[in-house]
N, C-alpha and C positions, 0 to 999 in steps of 0.2 A: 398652715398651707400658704397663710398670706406672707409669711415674715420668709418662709421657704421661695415662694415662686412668686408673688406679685411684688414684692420690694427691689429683685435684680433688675425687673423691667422697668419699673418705673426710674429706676436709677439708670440704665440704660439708655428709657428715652429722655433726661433728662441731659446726659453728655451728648447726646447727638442733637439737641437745640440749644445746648451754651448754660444748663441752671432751670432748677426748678419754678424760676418766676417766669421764665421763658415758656415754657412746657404746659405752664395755667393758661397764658395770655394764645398760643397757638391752640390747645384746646378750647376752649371757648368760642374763638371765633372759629374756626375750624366747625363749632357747632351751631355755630349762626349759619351757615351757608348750607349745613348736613340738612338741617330739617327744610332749607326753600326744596333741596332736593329729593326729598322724601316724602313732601306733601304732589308736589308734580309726579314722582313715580305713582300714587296711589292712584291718578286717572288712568293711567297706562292699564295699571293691574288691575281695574274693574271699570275698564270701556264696555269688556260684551256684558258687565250685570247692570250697567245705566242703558245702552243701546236696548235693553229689552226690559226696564223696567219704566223706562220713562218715552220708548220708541224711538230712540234715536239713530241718526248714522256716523259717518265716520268725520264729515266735514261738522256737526254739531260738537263731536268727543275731540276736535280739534277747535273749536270754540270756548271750548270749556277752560282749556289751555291758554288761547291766545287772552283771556277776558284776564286770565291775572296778568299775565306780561303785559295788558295796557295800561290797565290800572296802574300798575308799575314803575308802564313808560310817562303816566302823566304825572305822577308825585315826586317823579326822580329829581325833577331840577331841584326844586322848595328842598327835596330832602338833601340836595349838594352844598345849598347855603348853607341848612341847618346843622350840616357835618362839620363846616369851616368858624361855625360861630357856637357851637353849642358843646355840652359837655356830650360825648359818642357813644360811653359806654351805658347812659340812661337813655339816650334818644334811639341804641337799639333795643335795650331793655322793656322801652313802651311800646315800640313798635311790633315786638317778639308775643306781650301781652294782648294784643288787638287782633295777632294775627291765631293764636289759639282759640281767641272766641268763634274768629271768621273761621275757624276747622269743626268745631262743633257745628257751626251754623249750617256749613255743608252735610256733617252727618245727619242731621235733623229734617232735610231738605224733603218737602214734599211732591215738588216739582221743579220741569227743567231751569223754568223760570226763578224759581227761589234758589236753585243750586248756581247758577248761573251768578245771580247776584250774589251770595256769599263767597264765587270763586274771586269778582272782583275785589271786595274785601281783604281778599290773601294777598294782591296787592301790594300791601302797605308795606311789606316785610322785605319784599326786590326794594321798593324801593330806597329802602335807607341802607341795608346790606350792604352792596356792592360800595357807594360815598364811604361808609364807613368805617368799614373792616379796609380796605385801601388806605386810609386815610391814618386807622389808630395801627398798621403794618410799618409806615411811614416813620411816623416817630415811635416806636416802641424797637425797632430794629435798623441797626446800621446796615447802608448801599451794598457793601459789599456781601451780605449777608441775606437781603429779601429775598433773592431767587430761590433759593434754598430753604430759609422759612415760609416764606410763601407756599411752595410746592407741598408741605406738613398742611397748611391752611387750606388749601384748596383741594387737596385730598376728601376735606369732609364733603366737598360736592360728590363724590363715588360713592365714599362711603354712606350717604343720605340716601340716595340713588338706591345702592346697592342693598342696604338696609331697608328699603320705603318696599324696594320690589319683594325682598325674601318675610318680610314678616305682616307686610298690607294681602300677599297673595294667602298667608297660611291663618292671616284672622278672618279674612274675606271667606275662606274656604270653611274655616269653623265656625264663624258666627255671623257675618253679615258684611255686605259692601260698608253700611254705615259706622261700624265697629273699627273697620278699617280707616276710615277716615279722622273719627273722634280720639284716638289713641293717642295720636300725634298732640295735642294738646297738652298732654301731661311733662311730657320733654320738656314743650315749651313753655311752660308754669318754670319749671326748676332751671330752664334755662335763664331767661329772664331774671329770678334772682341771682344766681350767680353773675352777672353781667352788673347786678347795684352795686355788687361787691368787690368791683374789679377798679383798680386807680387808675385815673384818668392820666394819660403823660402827658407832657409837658408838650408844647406847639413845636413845629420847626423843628422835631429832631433832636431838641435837647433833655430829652427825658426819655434816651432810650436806655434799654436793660441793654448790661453788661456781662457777658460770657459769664460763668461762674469761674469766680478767681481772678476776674479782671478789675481794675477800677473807673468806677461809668464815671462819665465825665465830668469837672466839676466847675467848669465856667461857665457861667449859663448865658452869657452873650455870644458865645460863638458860635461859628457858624456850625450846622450839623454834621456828623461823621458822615463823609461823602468820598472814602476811599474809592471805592469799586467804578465811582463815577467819573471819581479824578483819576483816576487810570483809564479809564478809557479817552477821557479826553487828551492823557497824555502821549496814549499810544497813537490815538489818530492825528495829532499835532490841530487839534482844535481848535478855530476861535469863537469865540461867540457873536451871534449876531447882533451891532450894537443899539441895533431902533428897537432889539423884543426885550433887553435888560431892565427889570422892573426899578425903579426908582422910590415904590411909595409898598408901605405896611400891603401884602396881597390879600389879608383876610379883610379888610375896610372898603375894601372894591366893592364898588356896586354890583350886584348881580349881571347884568346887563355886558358891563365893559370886563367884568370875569370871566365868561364864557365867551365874547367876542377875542379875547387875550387868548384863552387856551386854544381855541380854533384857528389861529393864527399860527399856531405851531406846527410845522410840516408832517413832524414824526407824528404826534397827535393823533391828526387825518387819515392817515393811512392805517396807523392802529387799531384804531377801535372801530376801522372799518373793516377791516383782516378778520377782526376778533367777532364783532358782531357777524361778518359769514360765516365762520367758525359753527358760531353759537347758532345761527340757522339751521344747520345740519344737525347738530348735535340735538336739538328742541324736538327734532320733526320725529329723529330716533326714538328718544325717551318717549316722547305721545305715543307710537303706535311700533313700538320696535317687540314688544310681550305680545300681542297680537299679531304681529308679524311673524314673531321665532312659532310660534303654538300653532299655526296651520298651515304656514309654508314649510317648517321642518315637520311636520307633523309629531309632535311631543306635547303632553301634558302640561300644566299649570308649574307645578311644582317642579318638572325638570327643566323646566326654561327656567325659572326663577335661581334655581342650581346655574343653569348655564349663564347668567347674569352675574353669576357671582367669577366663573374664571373669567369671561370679560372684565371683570371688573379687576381680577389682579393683571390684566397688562392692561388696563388705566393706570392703576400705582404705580408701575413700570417705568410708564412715560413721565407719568408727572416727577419721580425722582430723578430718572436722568433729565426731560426736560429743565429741570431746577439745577443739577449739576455742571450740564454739557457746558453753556455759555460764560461759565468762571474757566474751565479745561480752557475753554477758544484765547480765553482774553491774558490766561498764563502764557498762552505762548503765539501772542501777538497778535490775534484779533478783535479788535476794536470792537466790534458789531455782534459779537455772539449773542447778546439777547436777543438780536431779532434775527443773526443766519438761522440757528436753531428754532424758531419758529418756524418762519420758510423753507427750508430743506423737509419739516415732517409736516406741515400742512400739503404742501406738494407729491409728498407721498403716500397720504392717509387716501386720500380718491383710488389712485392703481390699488391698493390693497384691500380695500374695503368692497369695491367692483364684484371681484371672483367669489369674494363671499355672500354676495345676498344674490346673487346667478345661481348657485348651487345651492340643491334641495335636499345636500346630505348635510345634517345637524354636526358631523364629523369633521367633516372638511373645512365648515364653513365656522366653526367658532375660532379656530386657531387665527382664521384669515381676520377676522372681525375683533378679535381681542387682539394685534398690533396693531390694526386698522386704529381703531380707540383710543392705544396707547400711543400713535404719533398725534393724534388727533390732540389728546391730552397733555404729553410733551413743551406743547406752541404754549400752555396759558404760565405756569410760573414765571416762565423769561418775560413774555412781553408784561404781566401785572409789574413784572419789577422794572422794568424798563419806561415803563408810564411814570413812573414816582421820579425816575431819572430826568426825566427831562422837565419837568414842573417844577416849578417853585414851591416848597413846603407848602405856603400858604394857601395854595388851590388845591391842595390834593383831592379836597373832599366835591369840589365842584367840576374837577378834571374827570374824575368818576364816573359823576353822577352825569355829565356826556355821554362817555363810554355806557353806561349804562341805559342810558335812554337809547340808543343808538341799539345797544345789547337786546334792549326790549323788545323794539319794532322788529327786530329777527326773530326773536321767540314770540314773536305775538300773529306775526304774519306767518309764518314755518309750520306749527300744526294745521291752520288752515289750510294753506295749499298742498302739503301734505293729505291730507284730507280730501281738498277737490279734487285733487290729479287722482287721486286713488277712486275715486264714487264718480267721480263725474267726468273726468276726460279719460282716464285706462279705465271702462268699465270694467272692474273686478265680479260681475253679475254672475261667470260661472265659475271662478274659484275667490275665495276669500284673501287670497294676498298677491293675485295678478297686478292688480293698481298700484299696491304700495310698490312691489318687489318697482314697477317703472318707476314710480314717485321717487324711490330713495337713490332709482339710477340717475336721474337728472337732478334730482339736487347734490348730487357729490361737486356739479359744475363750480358753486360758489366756494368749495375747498381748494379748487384750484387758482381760482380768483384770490381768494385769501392769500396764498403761497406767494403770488407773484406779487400783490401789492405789501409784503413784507418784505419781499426782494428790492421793492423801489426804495422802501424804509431804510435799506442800509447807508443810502447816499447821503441823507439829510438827520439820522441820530447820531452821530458824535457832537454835529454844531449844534444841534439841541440841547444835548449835555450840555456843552459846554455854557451855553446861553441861562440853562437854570440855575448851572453853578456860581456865574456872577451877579445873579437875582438872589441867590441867597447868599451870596459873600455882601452884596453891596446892604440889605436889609441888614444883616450883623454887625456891619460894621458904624451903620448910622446910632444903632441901638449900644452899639459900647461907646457911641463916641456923643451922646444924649440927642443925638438929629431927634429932624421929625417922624419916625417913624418907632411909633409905640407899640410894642409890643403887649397883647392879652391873648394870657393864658386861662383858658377853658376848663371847667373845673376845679 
């Protein structure tokens, strides 16, 4: 059966990512990001067995939440250094091992206070994550190519999600909230080694894999394949801004003047501020959206967790076309598709999403909710790959781990207020999902917000392109011509 039916596939999904070394590297990390989202769906999926075993409300089952996005947000910077200096595929490796003990520790938990502090512990695993997997996306795949790999990679956030909900609801249900939580651990044991086993590439983009049947690069002073990027700056007629052009090695930057440097970058700013609203809404869902579908539509455990799952194929929706649309845009002559295509479906993920959590028919209201989703979903493969655009290789891991601090304090703050608005300012006292149904209405506000400051994005990312492209032409060419800038490779 397997030489019958599992070999076409796999041969299949091997020509639609370029070769089987490709198809390892995008699963993998693909399963780095599945379990952050499989460990956060298991609060979702047993808020009401902690709320009544430990007494709790809905602003503490939003605490639970926001305690790993801090943790998170505080190890993010230290973990964007250690991206830019460190070998990546053991510094998620050990990260991936600390954060399975921290899931046992949670099932073990005897109180709010002990689960509390084990959720901080889980932590560790945002934190290196997001520097990382950006960073080893970076050089293991050519510009013109991430949008589209990426979108394969960030799918495992769905599928983590979409997995955490359908199999934590049905252990939960057969054996215990705690069962539900410690499962997760065993992935991440076998994840973790696969991850020793994975070769590190080379810095800077020269040690990316090569299509199968292509031949990957073989000068290894030059500058990295940066097609997709030098076309856009060619179609915008771009120059670079010449006071932000790096002059000196980016990975030897002090910490300090590395994040003052990427902060100064216009697109930057707007980015990972779009993305972090983005990520607000989407956080405050995942905490309380299973509790939300189960007594506002009035449906069972197990049919919501079904209904989680067609949500979840128009996420794939989005994320494949958002990873295709903005190469379509820039074939025929827009510059800026990594980020119109973000802005056009973050601006329309609010109208859509609206009629669906107003309506109390389970019917009406999933169709509405699963595009809602998938433009929601759409916005992240273009802008991840469009962050890598305008950086200099050498940051990618500390440009990140911004974004990801930034990432955090919206997941960190988002189940809380979610949370308050629902217990404490919409009293939901005579129906169980009156506060959220207002909670999730007023926060669609910062999707709109997101939309527009994506829109502002398109004025200032080609001259960012173009500004990273001669930070890494100028680093390459000191390095072939023996300047001061020395090149180390990690690993």
């Amino acid at each position: 059966m397997r030489t019958l039916k599992g070999e076409p596939f796999r041969r299949r999904a091997e020509r639609a990512v370029g070769g089987r070394a490709r198809l390892r590297v995008i699963t993998l990390l693909a399963m780095v990001i599945a379990l952050d989202g499989a460990d956060k769906a298991t609060i979702s999926v047993n808020a009401d067995s902690l709320e009544q075993v430990f007494g709790l409300n809905h602003t503490h089952i939003g605490l639970l939440v926001s305690a790993t996005s801090l943790a998170g947000a505080l190890a993010t910077l230290p973990a964007g250094v250690l991206t830019d200096r460190t070998t990546r595929t053991r510094l998620l490796a050990g990260s991936i091992v600390l954060w399975s003990v921290a899931m046992v520790g949670s099932a073990v938990a005897g109180s709010f206070e002990t689960l509390l502090a084990a959720r901080v512990g889980l932590g560790v695993v945002a934190a290196t994550a997001g520097p990382a997997v950006a960073s080893l996306v970076g050089d293991y795949f050519p510009s013109g190519e991430r949008a589209h790999l990426y979108g394969y990679i960030l799918a495992g956030e769905l599928f983590g999600t979409g997995f955490g909900y359908v199999v934590s609801t049905n252990i939960a249900a057969l054996l215990s909230w705690r069962v539900s939580f410690a499962w997760l651990a065993l992935p991440g044991a076998l994840l973790a080694w696969l991850l020793v086993r994975l070769p590190e590439p080379r810095r800077g983009g020269r040690g990316q894999l090569a299509r199968e049947g292509q031949r990957p690069p073989t000068a290894p002073d030059a500058a990295p394949a940066t097609g997709s990027a030098r076309a856009v700056v060619r179609t915008a007629r771009s120059e670079p801004r010449p006071e932000q052009v790096l002059r000196e090695d980016p990975r030897t930057m002090p910490a300090h003047r590395a994040f003052a440097y990427i902060l100064r970058i216009r697109t930057v700013l707007l980015m990972i501020t779009a993305s972090a609203l983005a990520y607000f809404f989407f956080a405050g869902v995942r905490s309380f959206g299973l509790l939300f579908v189960t007594h506002h539509y009035g449906v069972g455990r197990s049919t919501a967790s079904g209904l989680v799952v067609v949500i979840g194929a128009g996420i794939l929706a989005g994320l494949v076309a958002g990873a295709r649309l903005p190469d379509v845009a820039l074939r025929h002559g827009h510059a800026g598709g990594r980020v119109l295509v973000p802005a056009v479906a973050l601006l329309a993920a609010a109208p859509v999403f609206a009629p669906g959590i107003l309506t109390s028919s389970a019917l009406l209201a999933v169709p509405l909710l699963a595009v809602g989703a998938g433009l929601l979903a759409a916005a992240n493969p273009p802008l991840d790959a469009a962050r890598l655009d305008i950086v200099p290789p050498g940051l990618w891991g500390r440009s990140e781990a911004a974004r990801t601090l930034t990432r955090s304090a919206a997941e960190t703050t988002a189940p809380l207020l979610f949370g308050f608005l629902s217990s404490d300012v919409f009293d939901d006292s005579g129906s169980r999902t009156e506060g959220l149904q207002m909670a999730f209405l007023v926060c669609l506000v910062p999707l709109l917000a997101a939309g527009l400051l994506s829109l502002v994005a398109l004025r200032t990312y080609p001259r960012d392109v173009a500004t990273a492209l001669a930070s890494a032409d100028a680093e390459a060419a000191e390095k072939k011509t023996g300047g001061r800038v020395q090149g180390r490779e990690a690993g």
